[in-house]
C-alpha positions as a Markdown table, in Angstrom:
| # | Residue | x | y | z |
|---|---|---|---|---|
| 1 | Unk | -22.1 | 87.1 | -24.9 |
| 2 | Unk | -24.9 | 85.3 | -26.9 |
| 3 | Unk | -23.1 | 85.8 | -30.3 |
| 4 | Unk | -22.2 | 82.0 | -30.5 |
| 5 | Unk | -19.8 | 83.0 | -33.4 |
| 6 | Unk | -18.3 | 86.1 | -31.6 |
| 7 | Unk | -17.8 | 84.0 | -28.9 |
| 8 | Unk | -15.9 | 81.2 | -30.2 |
| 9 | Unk | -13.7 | 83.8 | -32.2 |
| 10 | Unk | -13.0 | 85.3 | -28.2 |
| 11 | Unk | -12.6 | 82.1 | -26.9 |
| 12 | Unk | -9.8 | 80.9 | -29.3 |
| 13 | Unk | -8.0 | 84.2 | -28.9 |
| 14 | Unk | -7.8 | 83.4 | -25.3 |
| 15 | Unk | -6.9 | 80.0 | -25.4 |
| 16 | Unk | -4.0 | 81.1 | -28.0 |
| 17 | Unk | -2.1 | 82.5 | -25.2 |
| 18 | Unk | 0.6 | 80.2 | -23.6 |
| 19 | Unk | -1.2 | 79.4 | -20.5 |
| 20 | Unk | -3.9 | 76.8 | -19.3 |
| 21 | Unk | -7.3 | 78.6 | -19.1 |
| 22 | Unk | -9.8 | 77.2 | -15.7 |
| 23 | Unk | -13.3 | 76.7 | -17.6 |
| 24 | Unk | -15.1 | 79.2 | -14.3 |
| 25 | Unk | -12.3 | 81.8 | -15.3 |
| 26 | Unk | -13.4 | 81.3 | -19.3 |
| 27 | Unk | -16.9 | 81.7 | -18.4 |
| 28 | Unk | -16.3 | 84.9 | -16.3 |
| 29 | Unk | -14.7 | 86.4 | -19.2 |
| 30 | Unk | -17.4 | 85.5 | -21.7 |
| 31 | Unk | -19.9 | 85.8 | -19.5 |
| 32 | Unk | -21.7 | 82.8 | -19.7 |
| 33 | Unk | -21.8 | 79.6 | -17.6 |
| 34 | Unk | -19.0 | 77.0 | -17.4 |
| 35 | Unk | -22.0 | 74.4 | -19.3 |
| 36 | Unk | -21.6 | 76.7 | -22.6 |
| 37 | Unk | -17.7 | 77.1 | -22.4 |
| 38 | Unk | -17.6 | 72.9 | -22.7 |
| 39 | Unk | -20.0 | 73.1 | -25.8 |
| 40 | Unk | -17.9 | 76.2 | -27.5 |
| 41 | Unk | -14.7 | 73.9 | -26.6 |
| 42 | Unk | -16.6 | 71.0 | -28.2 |
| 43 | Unk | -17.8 | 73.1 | -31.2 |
| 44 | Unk | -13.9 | 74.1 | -31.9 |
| 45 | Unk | -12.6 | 70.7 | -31.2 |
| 46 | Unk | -15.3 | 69.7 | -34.4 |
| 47 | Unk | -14.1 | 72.6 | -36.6 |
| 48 | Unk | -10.6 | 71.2 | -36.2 |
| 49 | Unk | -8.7 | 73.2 | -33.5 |
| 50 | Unk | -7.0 | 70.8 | -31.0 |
| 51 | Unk | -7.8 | 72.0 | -27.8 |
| 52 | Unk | -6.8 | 70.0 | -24.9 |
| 53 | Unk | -8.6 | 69.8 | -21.4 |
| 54 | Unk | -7.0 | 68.8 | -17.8 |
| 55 | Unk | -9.2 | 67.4 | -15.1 |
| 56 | Unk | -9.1 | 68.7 | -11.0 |
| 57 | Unk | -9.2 | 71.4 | -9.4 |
| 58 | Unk | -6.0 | 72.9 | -11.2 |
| 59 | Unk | -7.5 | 71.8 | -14.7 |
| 60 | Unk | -8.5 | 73.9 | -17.5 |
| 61 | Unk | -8.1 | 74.2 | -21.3 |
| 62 | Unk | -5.2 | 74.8 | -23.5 |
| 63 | Unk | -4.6 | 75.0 | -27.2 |
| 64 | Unk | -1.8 | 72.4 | -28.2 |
| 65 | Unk | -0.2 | 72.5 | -31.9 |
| 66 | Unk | -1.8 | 70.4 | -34.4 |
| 67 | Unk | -2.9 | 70.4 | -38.2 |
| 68 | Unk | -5.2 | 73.5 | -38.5 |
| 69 | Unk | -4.2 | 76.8 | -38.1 |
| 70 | Unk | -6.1 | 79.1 | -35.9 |
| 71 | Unk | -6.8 | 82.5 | -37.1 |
| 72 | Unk | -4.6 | 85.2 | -36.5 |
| 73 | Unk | -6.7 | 87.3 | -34.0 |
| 74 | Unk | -4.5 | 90.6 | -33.0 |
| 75 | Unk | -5.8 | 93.8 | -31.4 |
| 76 | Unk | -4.8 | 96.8 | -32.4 |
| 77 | Unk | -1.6 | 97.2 | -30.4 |
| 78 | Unk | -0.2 | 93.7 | -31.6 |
| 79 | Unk | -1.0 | 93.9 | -35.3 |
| 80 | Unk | 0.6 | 97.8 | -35.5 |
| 81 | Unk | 3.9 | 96.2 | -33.9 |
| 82 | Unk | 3.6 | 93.2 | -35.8 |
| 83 | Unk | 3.7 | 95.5 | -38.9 |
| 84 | Unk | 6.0 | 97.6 | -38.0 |
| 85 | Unk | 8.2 | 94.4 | -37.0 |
| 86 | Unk | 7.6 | 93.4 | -40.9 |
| 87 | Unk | 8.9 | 96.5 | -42.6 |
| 88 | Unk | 12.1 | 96.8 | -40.5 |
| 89 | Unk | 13.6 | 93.1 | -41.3 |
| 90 | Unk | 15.1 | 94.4 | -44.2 |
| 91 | Unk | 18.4 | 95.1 | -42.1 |
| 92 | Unk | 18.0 | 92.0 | -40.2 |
| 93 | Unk | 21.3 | 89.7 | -41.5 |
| 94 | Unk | 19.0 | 86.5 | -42.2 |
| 95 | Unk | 19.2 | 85.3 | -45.7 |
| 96 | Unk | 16.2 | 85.4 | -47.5 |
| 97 | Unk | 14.1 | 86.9 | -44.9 |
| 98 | Unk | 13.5 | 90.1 | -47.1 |
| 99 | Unk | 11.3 | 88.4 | -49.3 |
| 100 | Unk | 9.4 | 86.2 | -46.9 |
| 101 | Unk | 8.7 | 89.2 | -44.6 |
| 102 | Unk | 7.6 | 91.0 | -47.4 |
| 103 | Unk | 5.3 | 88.8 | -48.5 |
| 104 | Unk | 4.0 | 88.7 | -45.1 |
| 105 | Unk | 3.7 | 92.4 | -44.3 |
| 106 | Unk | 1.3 | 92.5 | -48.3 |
| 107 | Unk | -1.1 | 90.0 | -46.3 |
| 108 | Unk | -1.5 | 91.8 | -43.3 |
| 109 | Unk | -1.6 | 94.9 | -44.7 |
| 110 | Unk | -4.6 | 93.4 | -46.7 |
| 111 | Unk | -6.3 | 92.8 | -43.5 |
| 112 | Unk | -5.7 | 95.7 | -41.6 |
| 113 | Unk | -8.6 | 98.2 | -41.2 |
| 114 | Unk | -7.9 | 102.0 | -42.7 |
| 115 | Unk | -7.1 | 103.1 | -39.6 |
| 116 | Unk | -4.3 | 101.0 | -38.0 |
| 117 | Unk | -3.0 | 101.4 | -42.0 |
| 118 | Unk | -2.7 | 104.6 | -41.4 |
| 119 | Unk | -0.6 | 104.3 | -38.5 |
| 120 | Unk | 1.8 | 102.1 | -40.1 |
| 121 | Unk | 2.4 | 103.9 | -43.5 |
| 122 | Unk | 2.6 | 107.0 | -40.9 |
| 123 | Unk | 5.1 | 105.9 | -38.8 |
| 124 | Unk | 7.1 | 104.4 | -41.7 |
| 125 | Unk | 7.0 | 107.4 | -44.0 |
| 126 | Unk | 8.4 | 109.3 | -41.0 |
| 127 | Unk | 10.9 | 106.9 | -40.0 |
| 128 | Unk | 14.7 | 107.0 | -42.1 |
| 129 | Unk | 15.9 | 103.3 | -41.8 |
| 130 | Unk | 19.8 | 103.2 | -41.2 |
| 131 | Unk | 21.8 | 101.1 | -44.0 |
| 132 | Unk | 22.9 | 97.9 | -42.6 |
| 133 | Unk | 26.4 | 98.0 | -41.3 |
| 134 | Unk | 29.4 | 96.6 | -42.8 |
| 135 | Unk | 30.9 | 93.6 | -42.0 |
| 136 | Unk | 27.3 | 91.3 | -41.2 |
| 137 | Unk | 27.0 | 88.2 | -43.1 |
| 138 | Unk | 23.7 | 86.6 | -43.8 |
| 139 | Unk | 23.2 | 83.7 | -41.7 |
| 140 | Unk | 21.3 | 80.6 | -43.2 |
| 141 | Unk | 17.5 | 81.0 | -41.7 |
| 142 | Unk | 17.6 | 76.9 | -41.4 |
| 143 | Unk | 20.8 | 77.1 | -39.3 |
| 144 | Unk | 19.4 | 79.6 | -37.4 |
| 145 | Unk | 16.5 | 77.7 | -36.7 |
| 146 | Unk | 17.9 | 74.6 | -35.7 |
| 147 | Unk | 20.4 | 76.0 | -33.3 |
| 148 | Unk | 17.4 | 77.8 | -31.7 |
| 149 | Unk | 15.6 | 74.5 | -31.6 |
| 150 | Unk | 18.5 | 73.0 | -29.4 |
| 151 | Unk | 19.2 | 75.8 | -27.4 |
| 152 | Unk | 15.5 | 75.5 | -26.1 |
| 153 | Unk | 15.3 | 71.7 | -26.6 |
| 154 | Unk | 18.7 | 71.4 | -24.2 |
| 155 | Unk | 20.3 | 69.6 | -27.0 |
| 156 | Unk | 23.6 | 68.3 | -28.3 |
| 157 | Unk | 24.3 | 68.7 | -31.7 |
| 158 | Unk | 26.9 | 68.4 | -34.1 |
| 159 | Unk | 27.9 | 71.2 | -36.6 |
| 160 | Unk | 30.5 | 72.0 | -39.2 |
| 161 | Unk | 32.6 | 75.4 | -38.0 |
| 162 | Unk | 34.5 | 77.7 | -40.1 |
| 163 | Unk | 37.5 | 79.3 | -38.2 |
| 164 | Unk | 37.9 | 83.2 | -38.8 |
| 165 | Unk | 41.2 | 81.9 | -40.5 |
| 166 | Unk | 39.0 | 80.1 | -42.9 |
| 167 | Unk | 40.1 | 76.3 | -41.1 |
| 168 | Unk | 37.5 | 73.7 | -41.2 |
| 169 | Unk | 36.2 | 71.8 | -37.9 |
| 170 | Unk | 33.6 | 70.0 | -36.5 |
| 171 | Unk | 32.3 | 70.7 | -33.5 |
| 172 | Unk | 30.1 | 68.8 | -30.3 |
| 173 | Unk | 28.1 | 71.4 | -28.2 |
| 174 | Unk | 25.4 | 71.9 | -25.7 |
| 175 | Unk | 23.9 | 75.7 | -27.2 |
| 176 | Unk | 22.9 | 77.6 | -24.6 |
| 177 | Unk | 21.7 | 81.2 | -26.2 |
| 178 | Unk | 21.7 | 83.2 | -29.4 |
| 179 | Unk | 22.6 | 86.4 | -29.0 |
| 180 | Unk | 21.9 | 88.9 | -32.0 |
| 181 | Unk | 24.2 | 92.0 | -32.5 |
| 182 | Unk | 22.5 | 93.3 | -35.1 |
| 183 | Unk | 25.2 | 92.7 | -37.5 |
| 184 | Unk | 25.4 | 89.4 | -36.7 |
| 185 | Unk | 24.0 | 86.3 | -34.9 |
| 186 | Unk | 26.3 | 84.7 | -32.2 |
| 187 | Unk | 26.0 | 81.1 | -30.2 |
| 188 | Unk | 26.7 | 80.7 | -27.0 |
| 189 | Unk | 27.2 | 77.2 | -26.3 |
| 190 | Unk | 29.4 | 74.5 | -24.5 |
| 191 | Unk | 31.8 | 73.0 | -26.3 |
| 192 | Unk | 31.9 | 69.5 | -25.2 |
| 193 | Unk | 35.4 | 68.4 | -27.1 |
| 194 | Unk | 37.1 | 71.4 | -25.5 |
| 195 | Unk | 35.7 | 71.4 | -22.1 |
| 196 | Unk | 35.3 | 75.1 | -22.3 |
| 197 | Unk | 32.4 | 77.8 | -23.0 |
| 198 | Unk | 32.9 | 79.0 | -27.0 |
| 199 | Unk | 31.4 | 81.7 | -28.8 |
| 200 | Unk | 30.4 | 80.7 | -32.5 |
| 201 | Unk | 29.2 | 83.0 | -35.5 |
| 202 | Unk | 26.1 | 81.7 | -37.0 |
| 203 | Unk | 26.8 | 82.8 | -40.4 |
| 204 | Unk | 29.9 | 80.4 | -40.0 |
| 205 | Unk | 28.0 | 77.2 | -38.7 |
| 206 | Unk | 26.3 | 74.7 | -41.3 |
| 207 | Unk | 25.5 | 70.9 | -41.2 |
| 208 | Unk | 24.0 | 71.2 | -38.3 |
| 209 | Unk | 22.4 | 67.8 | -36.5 |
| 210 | Unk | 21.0 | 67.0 | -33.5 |
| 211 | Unk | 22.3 | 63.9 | -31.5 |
| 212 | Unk | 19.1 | 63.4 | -29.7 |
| 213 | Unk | 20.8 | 63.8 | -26.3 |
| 214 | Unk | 19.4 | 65.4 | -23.9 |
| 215 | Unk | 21.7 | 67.4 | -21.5 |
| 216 | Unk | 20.9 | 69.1 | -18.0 |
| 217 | Unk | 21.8 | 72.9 | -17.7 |
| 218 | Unk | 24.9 | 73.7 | -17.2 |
| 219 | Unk | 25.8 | 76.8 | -14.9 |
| 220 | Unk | 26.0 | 79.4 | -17.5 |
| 221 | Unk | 29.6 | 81.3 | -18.4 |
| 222 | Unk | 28.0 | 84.6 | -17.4 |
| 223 | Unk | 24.7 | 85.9 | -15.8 |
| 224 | Unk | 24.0 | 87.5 | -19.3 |
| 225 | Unk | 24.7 | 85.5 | -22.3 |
| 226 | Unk | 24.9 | 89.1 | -24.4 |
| 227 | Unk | 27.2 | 90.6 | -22.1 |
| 228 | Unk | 29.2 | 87.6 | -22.4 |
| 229 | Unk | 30.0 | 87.5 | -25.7 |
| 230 | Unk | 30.1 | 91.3 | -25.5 |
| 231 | Unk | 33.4 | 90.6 | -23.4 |
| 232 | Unk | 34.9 | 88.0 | -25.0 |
| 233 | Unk | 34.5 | 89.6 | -28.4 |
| 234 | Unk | 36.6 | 92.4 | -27.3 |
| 235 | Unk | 38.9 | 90.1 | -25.5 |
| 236 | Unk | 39.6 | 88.7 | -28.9 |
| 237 | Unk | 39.9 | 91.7 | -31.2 |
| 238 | Unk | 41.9 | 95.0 | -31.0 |
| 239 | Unk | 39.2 | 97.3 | -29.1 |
| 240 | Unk | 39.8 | 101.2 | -30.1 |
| 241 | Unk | 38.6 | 103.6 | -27.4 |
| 242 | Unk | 37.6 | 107.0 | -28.6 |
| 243 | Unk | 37.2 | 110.3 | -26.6 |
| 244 | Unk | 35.0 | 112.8 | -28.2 |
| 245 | Unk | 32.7 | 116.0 | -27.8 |
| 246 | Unk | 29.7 | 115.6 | -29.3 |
| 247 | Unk | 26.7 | 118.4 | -30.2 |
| 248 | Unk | 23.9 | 116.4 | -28.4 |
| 249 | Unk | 21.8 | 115.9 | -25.0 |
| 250 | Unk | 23.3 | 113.5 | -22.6 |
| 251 | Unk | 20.3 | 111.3 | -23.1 |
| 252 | Unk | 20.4 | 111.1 | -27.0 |
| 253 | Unk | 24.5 | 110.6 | -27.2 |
| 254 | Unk | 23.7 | 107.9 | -24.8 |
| 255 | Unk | 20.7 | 106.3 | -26.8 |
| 256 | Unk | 23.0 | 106.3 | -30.4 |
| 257 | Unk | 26.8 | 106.2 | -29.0 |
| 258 | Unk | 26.4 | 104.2 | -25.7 |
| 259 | Unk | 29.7 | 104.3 | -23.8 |
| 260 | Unk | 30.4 | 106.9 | -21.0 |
| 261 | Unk | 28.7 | 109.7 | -21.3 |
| 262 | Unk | 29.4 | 113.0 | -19.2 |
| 263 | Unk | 26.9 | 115.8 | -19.3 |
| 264 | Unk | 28.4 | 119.4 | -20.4 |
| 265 | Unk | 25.6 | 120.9 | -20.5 |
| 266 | Unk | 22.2 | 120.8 | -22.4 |
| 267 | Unk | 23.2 | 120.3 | -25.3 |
| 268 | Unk | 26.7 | 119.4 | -25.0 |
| 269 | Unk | 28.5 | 115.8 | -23.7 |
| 270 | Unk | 31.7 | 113.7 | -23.4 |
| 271 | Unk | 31.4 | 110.6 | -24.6 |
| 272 | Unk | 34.1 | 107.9 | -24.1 |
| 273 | Unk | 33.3 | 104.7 | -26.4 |
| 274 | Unk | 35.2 | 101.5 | -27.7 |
| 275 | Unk | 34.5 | 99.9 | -30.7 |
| 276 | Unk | 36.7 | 97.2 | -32.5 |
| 277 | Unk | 37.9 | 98.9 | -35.8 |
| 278 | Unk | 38.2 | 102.8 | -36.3 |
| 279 | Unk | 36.2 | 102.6 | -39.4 |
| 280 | Unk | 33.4 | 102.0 | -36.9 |
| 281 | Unk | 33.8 | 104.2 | -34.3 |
| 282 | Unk | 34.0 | 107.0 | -37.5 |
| 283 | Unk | 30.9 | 105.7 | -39.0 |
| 284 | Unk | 28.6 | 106.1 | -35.8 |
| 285 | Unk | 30.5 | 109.2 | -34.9 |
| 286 | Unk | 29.6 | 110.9 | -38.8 |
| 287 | Unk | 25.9 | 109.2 | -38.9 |
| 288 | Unk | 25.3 | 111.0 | -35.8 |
| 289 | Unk | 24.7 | 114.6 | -38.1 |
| 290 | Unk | 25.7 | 116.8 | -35.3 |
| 291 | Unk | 29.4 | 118.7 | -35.0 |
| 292 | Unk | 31.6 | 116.7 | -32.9 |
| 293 | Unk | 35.3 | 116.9 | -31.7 |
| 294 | Unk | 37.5 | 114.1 | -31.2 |
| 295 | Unk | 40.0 | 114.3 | -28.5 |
| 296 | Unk | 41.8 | 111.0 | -29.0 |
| 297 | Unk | 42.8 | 108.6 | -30.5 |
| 298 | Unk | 45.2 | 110.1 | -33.3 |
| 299 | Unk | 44.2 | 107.1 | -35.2 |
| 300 | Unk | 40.5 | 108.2 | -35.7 |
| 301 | Unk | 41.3 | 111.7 | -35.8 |
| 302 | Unk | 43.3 | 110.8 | -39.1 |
| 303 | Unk | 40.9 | 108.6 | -40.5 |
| 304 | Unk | 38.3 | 111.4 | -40.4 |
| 305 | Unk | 40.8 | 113.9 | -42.0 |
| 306 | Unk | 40.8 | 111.2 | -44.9 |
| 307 | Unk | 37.0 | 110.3 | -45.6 |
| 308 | Unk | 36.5 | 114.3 | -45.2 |
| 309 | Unk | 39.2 | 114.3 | -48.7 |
| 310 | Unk | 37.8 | 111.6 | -50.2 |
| 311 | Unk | 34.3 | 113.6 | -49.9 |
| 312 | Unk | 35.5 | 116.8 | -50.4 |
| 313 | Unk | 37.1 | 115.3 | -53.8 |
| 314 | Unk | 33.9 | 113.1 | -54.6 |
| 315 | Unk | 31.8 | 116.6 | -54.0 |
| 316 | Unk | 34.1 | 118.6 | -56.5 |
| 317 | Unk | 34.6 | 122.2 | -57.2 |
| 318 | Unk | 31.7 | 124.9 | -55.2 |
């Protein structure tokens, strides 16, 4: 590649992958000799980029963080989903994320070349985006961060906790994953004044500090933190299990109901699903806009019978 300025621009996308690059490996890809990847590495140390080089046989080059910004170099793929990404934070139950991903999404879209816009106003236009589901509280984006920050530093920190009977405590633990629901953002963590594993709501954490201690992993409460707090989350609340015949393939019911789901023919399943209010297992049931029968419970079955008034009245007379 004798574009020099082509070539640094493909040599700083590479090195702004997480991995150490050898200099031979470098010069294969840019086709040029190892001499001419140590002058392109000096030429971007000089403009700025901290790029930082490891001597031996196992050596090579990495880009560390420092004080100027590389340029954002995507391919096609990457800035599509990046885009895409953008537009559908809207539902994500971060406060204040809207407007920054907005704001975001207006640059890029700047950038973007007529065709990959395309794509993306495409594939939005054709896409309905479902209305956030009730019951999420926004979570504080700098809590957020800072309990992500110790779950991958291996932390301890200290945090104020709000019980779900609105009682105030403080709390010592060693986080050990988020885990987002999509109507809210859950931490897994050890709690070290109880001795136990906890689940916490992020949206009810705040002052949170780090104590500087390091801690070594502890064996985790489950193989899968999600599954996890999937478990103990029903453990704690009433869980209401629904038997229904739904309109759909097996593979679709599956996709939007999850639960069990028995194939009655094409078009046709049994689904059995739990959910921890009726109100919810009514809303994915009716969002579904396919018939459906509900078997059990009576509960749900009544609760339908009532929205269908309400809408019926709400619609008035034919």
């Amino acid at each position: 590649m004798n574009d020099t300025p082509a070539r640094l621009l493909t040599l700083l996308s590479l090195l702004q992958t997480p991995r150490e690059w050898p200099g031979g490996e470098l010069a294969d890809r840019l086709g040029v000799s190892p001499r001419t990847i140590r002058r392109d590495v000096d030429r971007l140390r000089a403009l700025g980029y901290p790029v930082e080089s490891t001597m031996g046989p196992a050596g090579g080059y990495r880009l560390v963080a420092g004080t100027a910004m590389p340029p954002l170099l995507l391919d096609d793929e990457e800035a599509v989903a990046i885009a895409v990404g953008l537009r559908g934070t809207a539902g994500n139950p971060v406060a204040g994320i809207e407007e920054a991903s907005a704001r975001a999404l207006a640059k890029l879209e700047q950038v973007l070349p007529s065709r990959l816009r395309r794509r993306v106003t495409g594939l939005h236009a054709a896409t309905v985006p479902l209305a956030p589901l009730s019951g999420g509280s926004p979570v504080d984006p700098a809590v957020l961060a800072a309990l992500a920050a110790a779950v991958e530093g291996r932390e301890r920190i200290r945090f104020a906790y709000q019980a779900h009977d609105g009682t105030a405590t403080r709390r010592l633990a060693e986080p050990h994953r988020l885990v987002a629901t999509g109507r809210r953002w859950y931490l897994v963590a050890y709690d070290a004044d109880r001795g136990d594993w906890r689940v916490f709501r992020a949206d009810r954490v705040s002052e949170v500090h780090a104590t500087g201690v390091r801690v070594a992993p502890r064996e985790p409460p489950a193989a899968d933190a999600a599954e996890f707090v999937r478990a103990r989350l029903y453990g704690l609340a009433p869980v209401h299990e629904a038997t229904v015949t739904v309109r759909l393939p097996a593979d679709l019911a599956r996709r939007h109901l999850g639960g069990h789901v028995e194939p009655l023919g094409e078009d046709r399943c049994r689904v059995r699903m739990g959910a921890d209010t009726i109100e919810y297992l009514a809303f994915h049931l009716i969002q579904l806009g396919c018939p459906f029968e509900v078997h059990d419970p009576p509960e749900l079955r009544a609760h339908l019978r009532a929205v269908a008034a309400r809408a019926r009245d709400a619609a008035g007379p034919a």
